[in-house]
Rosetta silent file (secondary structure, phi, psi, omega in degrees, C-alpha in Angstrom):
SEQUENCE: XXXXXXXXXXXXXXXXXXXXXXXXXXXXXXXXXXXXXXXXXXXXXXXXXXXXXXXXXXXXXXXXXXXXXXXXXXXXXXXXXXXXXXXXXXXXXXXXXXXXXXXXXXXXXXXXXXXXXXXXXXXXXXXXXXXXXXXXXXXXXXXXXXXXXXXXXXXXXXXXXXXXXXXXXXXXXXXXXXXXXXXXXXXXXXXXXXXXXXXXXXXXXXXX
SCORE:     score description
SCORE:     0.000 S_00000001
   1 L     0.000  -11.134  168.992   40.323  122.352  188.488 S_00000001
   2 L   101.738 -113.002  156.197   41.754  121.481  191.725 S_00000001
   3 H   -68.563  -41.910  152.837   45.520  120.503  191.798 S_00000001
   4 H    -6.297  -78.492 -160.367   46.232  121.155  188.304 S_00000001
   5 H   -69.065  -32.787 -161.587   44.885  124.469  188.472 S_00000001
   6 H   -67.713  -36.829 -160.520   46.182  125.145  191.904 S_00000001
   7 H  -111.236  -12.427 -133.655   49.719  123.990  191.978 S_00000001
   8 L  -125.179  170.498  171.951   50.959  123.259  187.977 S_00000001
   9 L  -159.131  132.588 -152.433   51.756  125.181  185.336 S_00000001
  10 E   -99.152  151.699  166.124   51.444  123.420  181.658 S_00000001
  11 E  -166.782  139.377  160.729   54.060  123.522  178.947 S_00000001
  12 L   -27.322  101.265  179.083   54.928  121.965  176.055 S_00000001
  13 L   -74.168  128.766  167.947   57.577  119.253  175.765 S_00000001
  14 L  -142.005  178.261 -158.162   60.794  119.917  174.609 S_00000001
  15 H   -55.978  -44.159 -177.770   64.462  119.086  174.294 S_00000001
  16 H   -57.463  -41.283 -166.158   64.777  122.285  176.875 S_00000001
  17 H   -87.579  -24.868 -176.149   61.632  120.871  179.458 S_00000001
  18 H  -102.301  -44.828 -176.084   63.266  117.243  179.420 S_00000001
  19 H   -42.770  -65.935 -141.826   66.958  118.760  180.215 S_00000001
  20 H   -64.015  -65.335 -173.732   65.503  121.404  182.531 S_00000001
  21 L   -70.638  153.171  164.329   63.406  118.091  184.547 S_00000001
  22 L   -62.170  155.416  166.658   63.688  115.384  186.500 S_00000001
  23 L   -28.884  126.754  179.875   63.429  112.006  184.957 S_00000001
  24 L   -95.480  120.335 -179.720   59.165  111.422  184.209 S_00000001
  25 L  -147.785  135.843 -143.528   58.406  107.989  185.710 S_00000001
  26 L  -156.833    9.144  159.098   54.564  106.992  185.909 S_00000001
  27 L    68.457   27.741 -173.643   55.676  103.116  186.818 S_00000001
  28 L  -158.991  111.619 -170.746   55.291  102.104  183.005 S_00000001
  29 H   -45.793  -64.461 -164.256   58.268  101.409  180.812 S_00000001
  30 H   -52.409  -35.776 -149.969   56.687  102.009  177.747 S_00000001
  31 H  -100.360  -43.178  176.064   54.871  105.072  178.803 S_00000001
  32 H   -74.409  -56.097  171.366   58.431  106.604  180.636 S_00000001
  33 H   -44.270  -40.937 -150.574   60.472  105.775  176.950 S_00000001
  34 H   -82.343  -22.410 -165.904   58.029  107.067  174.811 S_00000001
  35 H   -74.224   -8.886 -154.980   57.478  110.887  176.918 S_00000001
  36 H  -106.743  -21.623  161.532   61.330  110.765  177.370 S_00000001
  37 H  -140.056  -29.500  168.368   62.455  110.207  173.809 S_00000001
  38 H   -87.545   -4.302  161.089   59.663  109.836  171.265 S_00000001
  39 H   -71.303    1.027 -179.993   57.330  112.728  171.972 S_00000001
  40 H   -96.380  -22.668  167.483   59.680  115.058  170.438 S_00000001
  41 H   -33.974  -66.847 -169.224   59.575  112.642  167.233 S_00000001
  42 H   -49.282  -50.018 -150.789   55.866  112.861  167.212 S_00000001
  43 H   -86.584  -63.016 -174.903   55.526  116.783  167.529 S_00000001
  44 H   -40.363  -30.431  172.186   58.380  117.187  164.503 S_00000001
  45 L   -73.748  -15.802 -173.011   56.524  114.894  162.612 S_00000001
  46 L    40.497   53.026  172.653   53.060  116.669  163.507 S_00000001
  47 L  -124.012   31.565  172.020   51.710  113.355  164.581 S_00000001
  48 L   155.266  122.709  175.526   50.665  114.007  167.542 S_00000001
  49 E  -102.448  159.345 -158.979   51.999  117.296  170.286 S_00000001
  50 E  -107.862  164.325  168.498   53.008  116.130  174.263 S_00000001
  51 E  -171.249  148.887  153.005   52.521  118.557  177.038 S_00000001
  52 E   -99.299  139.309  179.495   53.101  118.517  180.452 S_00000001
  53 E  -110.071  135.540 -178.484   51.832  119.934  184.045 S_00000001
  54 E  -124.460  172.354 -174.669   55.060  120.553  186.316 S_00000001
  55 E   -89.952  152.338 -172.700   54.751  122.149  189.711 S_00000001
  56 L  -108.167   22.498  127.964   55.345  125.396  189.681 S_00000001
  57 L   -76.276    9.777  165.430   57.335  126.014  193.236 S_00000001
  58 E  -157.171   73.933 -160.875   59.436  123.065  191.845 S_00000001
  59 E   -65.082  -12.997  163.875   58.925  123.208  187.821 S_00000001
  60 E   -52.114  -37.070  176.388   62.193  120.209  187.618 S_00000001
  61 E  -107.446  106.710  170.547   59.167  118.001  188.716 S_00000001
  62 E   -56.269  119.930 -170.969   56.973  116.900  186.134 S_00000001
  63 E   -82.642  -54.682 -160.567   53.153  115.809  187.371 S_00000001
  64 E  -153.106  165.012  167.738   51.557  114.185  184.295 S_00000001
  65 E  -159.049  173.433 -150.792   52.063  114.252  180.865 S_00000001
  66 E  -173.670  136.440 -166.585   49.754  113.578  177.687 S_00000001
  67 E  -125.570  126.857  164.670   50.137  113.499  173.786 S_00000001
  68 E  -143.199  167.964 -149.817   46.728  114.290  171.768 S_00000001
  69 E  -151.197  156.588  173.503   46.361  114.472  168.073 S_00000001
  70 E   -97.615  150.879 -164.614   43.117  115.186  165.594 S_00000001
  71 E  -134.762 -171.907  162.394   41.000  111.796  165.101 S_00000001
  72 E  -149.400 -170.883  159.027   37.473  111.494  163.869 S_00000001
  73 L  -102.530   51.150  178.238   34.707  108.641  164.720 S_00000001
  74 L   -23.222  127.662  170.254   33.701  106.727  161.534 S_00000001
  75 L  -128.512  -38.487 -166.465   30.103  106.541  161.424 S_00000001
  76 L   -38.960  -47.091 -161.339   29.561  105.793  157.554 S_00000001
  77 L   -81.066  -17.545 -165.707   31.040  102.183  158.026 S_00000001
  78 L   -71.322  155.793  150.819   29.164  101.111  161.523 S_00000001
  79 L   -61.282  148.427 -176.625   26.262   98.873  161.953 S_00000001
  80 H   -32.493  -41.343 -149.055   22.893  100.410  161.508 S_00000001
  81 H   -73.123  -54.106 -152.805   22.239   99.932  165.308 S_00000001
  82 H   -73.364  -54.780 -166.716   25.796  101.793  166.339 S_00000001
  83 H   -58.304  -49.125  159.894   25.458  104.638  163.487 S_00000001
  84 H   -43.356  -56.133 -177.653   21.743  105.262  164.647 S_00000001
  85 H   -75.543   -1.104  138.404   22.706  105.383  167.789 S_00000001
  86 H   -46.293  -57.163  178.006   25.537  107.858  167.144 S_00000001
  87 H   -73.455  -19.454  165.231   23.541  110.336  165.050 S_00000001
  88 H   -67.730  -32.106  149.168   21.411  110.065  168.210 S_00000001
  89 H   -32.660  -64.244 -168.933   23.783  111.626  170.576 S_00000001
  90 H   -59.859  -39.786 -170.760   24.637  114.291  168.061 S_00000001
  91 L   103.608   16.977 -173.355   20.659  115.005  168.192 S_00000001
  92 L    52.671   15.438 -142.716   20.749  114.452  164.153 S_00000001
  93 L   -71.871  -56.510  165.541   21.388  117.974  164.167 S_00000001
  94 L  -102.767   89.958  172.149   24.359  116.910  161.461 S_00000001
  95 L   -92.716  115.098 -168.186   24.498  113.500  160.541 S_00000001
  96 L  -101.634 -174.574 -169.186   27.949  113.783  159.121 S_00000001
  97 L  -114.192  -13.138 -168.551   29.560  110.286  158.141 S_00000001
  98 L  -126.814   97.556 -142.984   32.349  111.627  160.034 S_00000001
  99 L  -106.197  138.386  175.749   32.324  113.263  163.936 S_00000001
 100 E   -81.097  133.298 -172.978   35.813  115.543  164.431 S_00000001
 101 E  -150.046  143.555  161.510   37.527  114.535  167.888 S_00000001
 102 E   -75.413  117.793  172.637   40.735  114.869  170.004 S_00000001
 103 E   -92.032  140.547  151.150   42.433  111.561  170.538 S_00000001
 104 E   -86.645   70.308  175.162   44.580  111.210  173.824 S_00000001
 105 E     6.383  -84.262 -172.433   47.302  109.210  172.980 S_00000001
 106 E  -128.200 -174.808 -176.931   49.158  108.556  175.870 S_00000001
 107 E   159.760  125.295  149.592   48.205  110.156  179.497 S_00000001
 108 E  -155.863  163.915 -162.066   50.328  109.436  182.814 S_00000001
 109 E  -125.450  116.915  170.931   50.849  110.739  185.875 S_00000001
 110 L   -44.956  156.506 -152.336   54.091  110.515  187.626 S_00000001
 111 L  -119.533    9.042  140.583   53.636  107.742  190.473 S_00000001
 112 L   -33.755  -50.839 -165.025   54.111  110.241  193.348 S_00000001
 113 L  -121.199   22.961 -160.559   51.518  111.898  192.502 S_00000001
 114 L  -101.744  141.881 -176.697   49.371  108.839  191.409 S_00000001
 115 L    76.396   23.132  158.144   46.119  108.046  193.290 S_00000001
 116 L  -140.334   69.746  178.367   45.194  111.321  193.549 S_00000001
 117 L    74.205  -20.968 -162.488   42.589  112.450  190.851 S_00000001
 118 H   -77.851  -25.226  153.386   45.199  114.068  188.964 S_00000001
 119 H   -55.606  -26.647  171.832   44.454  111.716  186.012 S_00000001
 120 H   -90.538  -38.845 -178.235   41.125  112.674  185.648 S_00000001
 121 H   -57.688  -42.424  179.978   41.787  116.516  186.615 S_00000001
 122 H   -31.232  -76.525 -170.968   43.948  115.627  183.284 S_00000001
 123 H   -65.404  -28.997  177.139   40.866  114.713  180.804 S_00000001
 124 H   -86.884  -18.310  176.278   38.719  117.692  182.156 S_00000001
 125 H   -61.579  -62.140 -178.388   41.344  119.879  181.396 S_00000001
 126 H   -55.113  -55.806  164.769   41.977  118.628  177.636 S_00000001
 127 H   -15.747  -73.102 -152.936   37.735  118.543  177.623 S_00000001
 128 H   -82.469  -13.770  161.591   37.351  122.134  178.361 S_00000001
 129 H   -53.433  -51.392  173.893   40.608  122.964  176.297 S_00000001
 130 H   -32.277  -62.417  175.438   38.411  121.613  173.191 S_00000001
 131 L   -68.438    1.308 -154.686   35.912  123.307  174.176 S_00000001
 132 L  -101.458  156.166  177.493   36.775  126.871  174.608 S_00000001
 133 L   -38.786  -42.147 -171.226   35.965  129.303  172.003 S_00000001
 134 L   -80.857  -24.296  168.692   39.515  130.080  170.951 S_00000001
 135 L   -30.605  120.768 -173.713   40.206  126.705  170.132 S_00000001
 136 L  -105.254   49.799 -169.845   40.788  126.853  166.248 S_00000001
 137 L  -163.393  135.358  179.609   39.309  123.765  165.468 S_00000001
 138 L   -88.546  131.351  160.880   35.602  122.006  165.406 S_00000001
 139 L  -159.038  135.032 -166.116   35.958  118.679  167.640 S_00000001
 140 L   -76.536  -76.155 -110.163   32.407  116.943  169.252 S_00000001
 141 L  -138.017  155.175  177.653   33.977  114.600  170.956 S_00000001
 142 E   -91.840  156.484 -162.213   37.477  113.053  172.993 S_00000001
 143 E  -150.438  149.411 -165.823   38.557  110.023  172.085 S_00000001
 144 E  -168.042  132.299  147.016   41.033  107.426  173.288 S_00000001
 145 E   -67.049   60.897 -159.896   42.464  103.768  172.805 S_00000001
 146 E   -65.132  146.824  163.948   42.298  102.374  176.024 S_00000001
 147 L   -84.717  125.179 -156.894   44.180   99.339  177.002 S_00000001
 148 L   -68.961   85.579  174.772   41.738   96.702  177.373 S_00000001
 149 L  -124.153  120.056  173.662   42.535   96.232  181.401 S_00000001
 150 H   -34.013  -43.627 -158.112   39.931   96.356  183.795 S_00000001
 151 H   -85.046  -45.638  131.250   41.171   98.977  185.771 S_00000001
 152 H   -11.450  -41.138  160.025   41.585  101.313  182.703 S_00000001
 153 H   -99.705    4.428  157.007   38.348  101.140  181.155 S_00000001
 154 H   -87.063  -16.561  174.147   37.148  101.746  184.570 S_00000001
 155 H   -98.725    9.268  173.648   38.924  104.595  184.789 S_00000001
 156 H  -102.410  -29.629  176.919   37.897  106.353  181.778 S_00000001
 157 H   -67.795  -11.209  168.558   34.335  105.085  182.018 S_00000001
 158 L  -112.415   27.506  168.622   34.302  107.005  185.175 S_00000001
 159 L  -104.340   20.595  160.554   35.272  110.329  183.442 S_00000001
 160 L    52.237   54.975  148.600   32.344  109.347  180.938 S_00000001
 161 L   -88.368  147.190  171.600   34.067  107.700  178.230 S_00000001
 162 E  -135.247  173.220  172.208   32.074  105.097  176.969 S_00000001
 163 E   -71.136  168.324 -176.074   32.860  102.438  174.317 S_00000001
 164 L   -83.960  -44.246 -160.341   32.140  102.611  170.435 S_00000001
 165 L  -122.390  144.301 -172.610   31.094   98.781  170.421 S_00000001
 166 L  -102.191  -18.731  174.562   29.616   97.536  173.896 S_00000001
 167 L  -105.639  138.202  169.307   31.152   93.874  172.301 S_00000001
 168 H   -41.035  -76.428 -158.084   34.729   92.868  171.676 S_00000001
 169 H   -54.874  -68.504 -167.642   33.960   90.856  168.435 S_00000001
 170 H   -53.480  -14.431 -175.536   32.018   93.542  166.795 S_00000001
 171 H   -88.776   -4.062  177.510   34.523   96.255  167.530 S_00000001
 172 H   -95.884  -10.718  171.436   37.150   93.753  165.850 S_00000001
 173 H   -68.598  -37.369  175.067   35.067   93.639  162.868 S_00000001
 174 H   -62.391  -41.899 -140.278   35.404   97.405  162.564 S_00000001
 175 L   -91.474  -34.582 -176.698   39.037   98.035  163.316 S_00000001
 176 L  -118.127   70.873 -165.603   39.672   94.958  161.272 S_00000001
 177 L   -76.166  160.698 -167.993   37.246   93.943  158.951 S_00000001
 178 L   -92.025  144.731 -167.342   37.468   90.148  157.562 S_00000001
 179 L   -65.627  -42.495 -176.080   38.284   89.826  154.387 S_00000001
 180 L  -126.412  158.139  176.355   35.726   87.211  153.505 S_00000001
 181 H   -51.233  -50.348  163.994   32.631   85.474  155.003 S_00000001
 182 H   -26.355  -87.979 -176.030   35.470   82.570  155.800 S_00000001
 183 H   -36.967  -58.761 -168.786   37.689   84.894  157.630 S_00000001
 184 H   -63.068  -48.215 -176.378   34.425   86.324  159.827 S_00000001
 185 H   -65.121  -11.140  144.337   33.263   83.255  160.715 S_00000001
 186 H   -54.381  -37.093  176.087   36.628   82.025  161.912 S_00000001
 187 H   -81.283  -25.787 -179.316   37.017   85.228  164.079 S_00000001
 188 L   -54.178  -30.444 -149.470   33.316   84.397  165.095 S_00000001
 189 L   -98.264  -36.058  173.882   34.512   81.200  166.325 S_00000001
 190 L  -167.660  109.349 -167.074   37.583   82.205  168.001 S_00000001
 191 L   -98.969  121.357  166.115   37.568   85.759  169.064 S_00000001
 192 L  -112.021  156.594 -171.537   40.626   87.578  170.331 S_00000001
 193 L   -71.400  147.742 -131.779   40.762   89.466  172.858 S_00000001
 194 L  -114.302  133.947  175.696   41.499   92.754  171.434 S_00000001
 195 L   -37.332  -27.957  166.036   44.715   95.095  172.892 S_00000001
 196 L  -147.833  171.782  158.831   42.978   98.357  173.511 S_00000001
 197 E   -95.574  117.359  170.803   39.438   99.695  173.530 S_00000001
 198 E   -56.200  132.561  168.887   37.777  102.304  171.053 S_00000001
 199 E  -122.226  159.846  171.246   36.504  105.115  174.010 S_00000001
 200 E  -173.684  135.235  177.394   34.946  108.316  173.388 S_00000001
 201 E  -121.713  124.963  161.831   33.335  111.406  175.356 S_00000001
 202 L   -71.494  114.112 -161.211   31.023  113.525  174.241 S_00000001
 203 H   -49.410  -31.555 -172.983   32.479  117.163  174.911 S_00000001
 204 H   -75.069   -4.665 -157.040   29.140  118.686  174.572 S_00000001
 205 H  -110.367  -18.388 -155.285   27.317  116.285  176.829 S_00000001
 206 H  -100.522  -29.268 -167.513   30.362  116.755  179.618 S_00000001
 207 L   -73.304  -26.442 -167.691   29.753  120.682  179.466 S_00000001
 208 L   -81.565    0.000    0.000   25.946  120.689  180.177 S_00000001
């Protein structure tokens, strides 16, 4: 797995692991607040658990950290086009209405250690976590709520996330559907641009 595997050692976050560490700063307010006081919310709440890789000849420094949760992929609700082309992935072996998946919450990388792969060493990690036999859970596929930035959905598209809707508007129709005919053609008309992206990789597709 590269650095990860070579240098890190993963652990859970907790009130002991934030004492124990240095300050986690990944050069994103929002992103340093929420690993520093609201992932312990989340995991009491069992809405989501945080984990970290710290180094292990200096475990006080935290490399990345990452909250995932169980999600699914709504297929019942899609257009024909997207839902065909869903159960096509799967191979039609089950066309379920519903595909089980790991969402990744949040994922950052302290900005030390930033611009070197270690985000991506990240997502193959959680991948092949998913995937391993012991895992005590069925999940296809990883899933994530990207912020709609270029350089973000480039960087999950090149760990082979791709989007649920290849269009803005139709993916705003999903997340939000209009109430009325009114309402769509008003969003139709003036389309916003939408805050994140639905992404999602197929685990079984990453492993072959």
């Amino acid at each position: 797995m590269g650095f990860l595997e070579d240098k890190c050692i993963l652990d859970l976050i907790t009130d002991d692991i934030l004492t124990e560490c240095h300050p986690f700063v990944c050069g994103d307010d929002d992103m340093d607040e929420f690993f520093a006081k609201d992932a312990l919310t989340y995991t009491h709440y069992k809405m989501g658990k945080s984990y970290c890789f710290r180094l292990k000849d200096d475990p006080q420094n935290i490399v990345a950290c990452f909250t995932i949760s169980n999600d699914s992929i709504r297929i019942y609700d899609l257009p024909s086009s997207r839902r065909n082309a869903m159960w096509g992935i799967t191979h039609r072996e089950k066309m379920l209405t519903r595909y089980p998946g790991v969402l990744v919450g949040r994922l950052a990388v302290a900005t030390k250690f930033s611009n070197k792969g270690i985000g991506s060493e990240v997502l193959d990690f959680i991948k092949m976590w998913f995937l391993d036999d012991a895992n005590k859970t069925g999940c296809r596929f990883a899933i994530v709520d990207a912020k709609n930035e270029p350089n973000v959905l480039r960087f999950y598209e090149k760990n082979n996330f791709k989007t649920l809707f290849p269009r803005e508007i139709d993916e705003m129709f999903y997340t939000k559907p209009p109430k009325n005919e009114e309402e769509r053609k008003e969003q139709q008309k003036n389309p916003r641009q939408l805050r994140t992206r639905l992404m999602f990789s197929d685990l079984l597709a990453d492993s072959l």
